[in-house]
N, C-alpha and C positions, 0 to 999 in steps of 0.2 A: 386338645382344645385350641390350643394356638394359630397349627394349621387348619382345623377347619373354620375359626375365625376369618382366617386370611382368605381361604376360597371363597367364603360366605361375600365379604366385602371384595372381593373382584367379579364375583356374579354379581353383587348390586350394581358397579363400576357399568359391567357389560351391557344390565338390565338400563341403565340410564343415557348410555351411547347411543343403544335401539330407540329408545324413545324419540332422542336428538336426530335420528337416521329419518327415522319415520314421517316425524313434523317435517325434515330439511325436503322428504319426497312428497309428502302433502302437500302444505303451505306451500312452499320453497317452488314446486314442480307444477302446483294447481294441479293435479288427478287427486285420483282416490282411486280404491281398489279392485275397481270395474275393470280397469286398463295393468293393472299389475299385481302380478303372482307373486313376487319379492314382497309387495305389501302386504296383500293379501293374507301369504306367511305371518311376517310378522305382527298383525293385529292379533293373532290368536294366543300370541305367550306374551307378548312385550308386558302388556299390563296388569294382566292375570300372574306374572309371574315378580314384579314389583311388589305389589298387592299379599304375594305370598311370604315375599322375603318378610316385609313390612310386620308382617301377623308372626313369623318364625323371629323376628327378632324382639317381639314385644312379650315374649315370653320370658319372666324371670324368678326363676327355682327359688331364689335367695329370698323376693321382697316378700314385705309385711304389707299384706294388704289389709290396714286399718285405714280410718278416714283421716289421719294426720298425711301418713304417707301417700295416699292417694290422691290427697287435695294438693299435696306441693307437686305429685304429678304432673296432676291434671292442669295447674297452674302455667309448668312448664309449658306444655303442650299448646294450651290457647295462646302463650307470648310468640311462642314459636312459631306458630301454623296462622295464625290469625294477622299478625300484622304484616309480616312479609309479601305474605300474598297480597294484601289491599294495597300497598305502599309500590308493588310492583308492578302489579295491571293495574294501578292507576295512573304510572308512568306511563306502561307501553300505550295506555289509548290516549293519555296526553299524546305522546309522538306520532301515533300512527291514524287515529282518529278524524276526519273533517268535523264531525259534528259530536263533539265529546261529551255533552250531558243524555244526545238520545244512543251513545255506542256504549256508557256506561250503564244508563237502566235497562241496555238489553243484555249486558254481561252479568248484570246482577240476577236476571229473571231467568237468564239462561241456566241449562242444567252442567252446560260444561265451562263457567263465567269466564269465559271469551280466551278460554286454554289453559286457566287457573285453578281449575275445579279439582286438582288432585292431591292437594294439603288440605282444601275447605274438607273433602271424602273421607280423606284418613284421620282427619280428627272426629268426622263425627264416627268411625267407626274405632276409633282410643275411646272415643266416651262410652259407645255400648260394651265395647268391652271391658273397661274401666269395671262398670256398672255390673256386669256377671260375675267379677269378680271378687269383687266386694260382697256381694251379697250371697252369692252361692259359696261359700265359703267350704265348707264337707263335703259339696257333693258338685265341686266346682268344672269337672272335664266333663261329667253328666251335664252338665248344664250349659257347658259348649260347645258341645255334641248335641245339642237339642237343639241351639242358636243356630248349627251351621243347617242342618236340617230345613231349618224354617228359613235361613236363609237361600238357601239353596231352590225351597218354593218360590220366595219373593223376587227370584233373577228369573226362573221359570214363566213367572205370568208376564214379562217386560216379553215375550214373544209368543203372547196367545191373544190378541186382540180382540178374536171374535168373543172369547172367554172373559179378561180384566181390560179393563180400561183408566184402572188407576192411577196410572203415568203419566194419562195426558192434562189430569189436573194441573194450573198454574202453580198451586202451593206444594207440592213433592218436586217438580221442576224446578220451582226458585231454590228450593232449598239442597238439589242437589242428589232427595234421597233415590230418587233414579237412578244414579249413579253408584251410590252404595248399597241399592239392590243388585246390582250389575257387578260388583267385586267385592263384595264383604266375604264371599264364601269364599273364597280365594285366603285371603285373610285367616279367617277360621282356618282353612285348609293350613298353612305354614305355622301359626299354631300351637295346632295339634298332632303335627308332625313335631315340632322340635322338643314337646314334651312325651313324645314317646323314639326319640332319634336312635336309641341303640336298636330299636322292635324296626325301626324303618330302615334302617342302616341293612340288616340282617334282609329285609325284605330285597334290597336293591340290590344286593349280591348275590342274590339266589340265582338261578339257572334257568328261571322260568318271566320273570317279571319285566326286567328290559326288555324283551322280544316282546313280550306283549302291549308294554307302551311303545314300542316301533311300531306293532302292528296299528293298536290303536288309534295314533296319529297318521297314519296311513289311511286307513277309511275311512276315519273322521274326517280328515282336511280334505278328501278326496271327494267324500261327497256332498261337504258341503260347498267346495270350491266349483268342481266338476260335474260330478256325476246327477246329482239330484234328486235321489230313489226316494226319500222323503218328503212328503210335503208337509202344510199348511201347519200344526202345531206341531208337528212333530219334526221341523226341519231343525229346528236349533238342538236336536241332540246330540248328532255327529257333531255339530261346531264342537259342542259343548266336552264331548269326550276324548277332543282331537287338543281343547287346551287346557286340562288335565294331564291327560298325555305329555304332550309339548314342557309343558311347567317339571314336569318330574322328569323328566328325559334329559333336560341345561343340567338343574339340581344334582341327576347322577351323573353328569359328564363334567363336572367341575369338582363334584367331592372327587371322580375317581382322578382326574390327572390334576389332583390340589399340588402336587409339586410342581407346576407351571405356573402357579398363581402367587408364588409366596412372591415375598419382598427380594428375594436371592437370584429374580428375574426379570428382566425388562417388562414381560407381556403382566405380570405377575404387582410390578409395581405401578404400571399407569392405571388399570384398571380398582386397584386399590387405591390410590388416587382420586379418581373419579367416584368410588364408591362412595368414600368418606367425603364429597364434594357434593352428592347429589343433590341437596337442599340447592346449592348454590346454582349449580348447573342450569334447575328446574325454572330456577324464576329467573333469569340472566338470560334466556338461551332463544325467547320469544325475538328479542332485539336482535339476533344476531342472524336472523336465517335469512337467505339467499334468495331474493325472488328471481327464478328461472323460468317464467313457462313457456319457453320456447324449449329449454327443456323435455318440459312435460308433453307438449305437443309432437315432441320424433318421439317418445317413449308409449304414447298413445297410439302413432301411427305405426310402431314397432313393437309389440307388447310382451312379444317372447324371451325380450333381453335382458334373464333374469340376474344372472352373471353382471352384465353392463350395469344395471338399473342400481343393481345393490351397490356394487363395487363404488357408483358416483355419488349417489346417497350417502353414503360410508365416510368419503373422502372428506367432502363436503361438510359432514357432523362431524369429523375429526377437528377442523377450522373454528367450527361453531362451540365447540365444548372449550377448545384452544382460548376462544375470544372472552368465552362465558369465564373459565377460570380468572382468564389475567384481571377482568372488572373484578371479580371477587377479592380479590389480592389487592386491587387499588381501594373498593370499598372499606375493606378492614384494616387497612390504615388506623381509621376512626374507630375507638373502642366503643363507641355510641352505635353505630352503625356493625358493626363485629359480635355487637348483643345484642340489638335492637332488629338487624336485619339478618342474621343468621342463626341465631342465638345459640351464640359462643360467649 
């Protein structure tokens, strides 16, 4: 249990570096993933696989899900997720904003609130699970096995246009749930993996099932990046089976070499580090990225250079996690601010 703790929390570490990588080559670089395959790659696991750990760690064998217990959860949850986030994009667009009352009502109405959007997400998907759990009480893995289902419909119609149109409403937009049609299954997915881990365990070591998530993310990313054989609703399936794939593929490649990750190792301890930091990270790491886009502009006229691309993206959120941490450590100084803005 120990060690796989430890992997667990250095694949979060990892999972949060990626993120800091990704913004540092968006934002930082001005492209997106038109111009780069490094990126490209990594949109398909970075947040889907966040999203998974997130759902695999909120699984607890132990608790009492009565409404005493649930409500001091849940409590937690909104001090945690709710004010951090407001307190901190209200900083970064104080700083970065020329016109701060019309850059803040379009982060409010926006669905991704202006790079914030992924504590507002995760708690409203603690609530709906909160809420199945509670109330499905005997027939409670049926019952989120039926969620992920229908969740797994409601990410499906976000790429049928000609079919739903539900999305582009104002009111699922402001509120985000766009975005928790878009990863809640993911969620569900980690789960219901960690409440059946020795059945998965057993799957991942079989002789048949790694090759088959290589292959998968092989056609998958291939053709949705490349090749194209798909169209119109039916293109987002390869994405879709390629970060599946991708998600379970990091998963078996950090349980299998968990001895790399403990604490009894440099690689092993920064990454647990960062794991245990990623609150911090997330809402700290806005202020610190690099605007490059002269960068961006040789990596656009040069777009093969996936080696290059990552390797300086990498470096670069190395700095930026470096920066994020130490404000955190000067923040907590203050135990107002240590529970108020991390909650600790």
């Amino acid at each position: 249990m120990k060690q796989r703790l430890e992997w667990l929390d250095a694949l979060r570490g990892f999972t949060m570096f990626m993120v800091v990588t990704n913004h540092v080559y968006g934002f930082g670089f001005d492209t997106n993933t038109k111009y780069s395959m490094f990126m490209s790659i990594c949109l398909l696991f970075r947040m889907p696989l966040f999203f998974f750990i997130s759902g695999f760690l909120a699984y607890k064998a132990s608790f009492s899900w009565n409404l005493r217990d649930t409500g001091a959860l849940l409590a937690k949850k909104l001090r945690v997720q709710i004010v951090p986030t407001v307190v901190f994009m209200t900083a970064y667009i104080a700083l970065t904003a020329k016109h701060f009352w019309e850059r803040m009502e379009y982060a409010w109405t926006s669905p991704t609130k202006g790079g914030y959007w992924f504590t507002l997400v995760l708690l409203e998907m603690f609530l709906v699970y909160y809420a199945v759990c509670l109330i499905a009480r005997k027939r409670r893995v049926a019952a989120l096995v039926g969620l992920w289902l229908i969740s797994l419909f409601a990410y499906a119609t976000l790429y049928m246009p000609s079919w739903f149109s539900w999305y582009k409403d104002d009111f699922w937009r402001a509120t985000s749930v766009t975005e928790l049609a878009r990863y809640f299954h993911f969620f569900l997915l980690g789960n219901l993996v960690h409440r059946y881990w020795p059945q998965v365990q057993r799957l991942l070591d079989s002789k048949w099932f790694f090759p088959m998530l290589i292959m998968m993310a092989f056609l998958g990313a291939g053709d949705y990046l490349k090749w194209h054989n798909l169209r119109m609703q039916w293109a987002n399936l390869p994405r879709t089976l390629s970060m599946y794939a991708l998600v379970l593929i990091i998963v078996a490649f950090f349980r299998h070499y968990a001895s790399w990750f403990t604490k009894e190792t440099r690689l092993g301890t920064t990454l647990q580090y960062i794991g245990v930091r990623t609150l911090d990270i997330y809402l700290i790491h806005y202020f610190f990225i690099p605007h490059l886009k002269d960068v961006g502009v040789w990596f656009k006229a040069h777009p093969t250079n996936f080696v290059l691309e990552g390797t300086t993206a990498m470096l670069l959120a190395a700095l930026v996690v470096a920066f994020s941490i130490l404000t955190s450590h000067v923040l907590r100084v203050s135990p107002f601010f240590k529970k108020w803005l991390f909650g600790r």
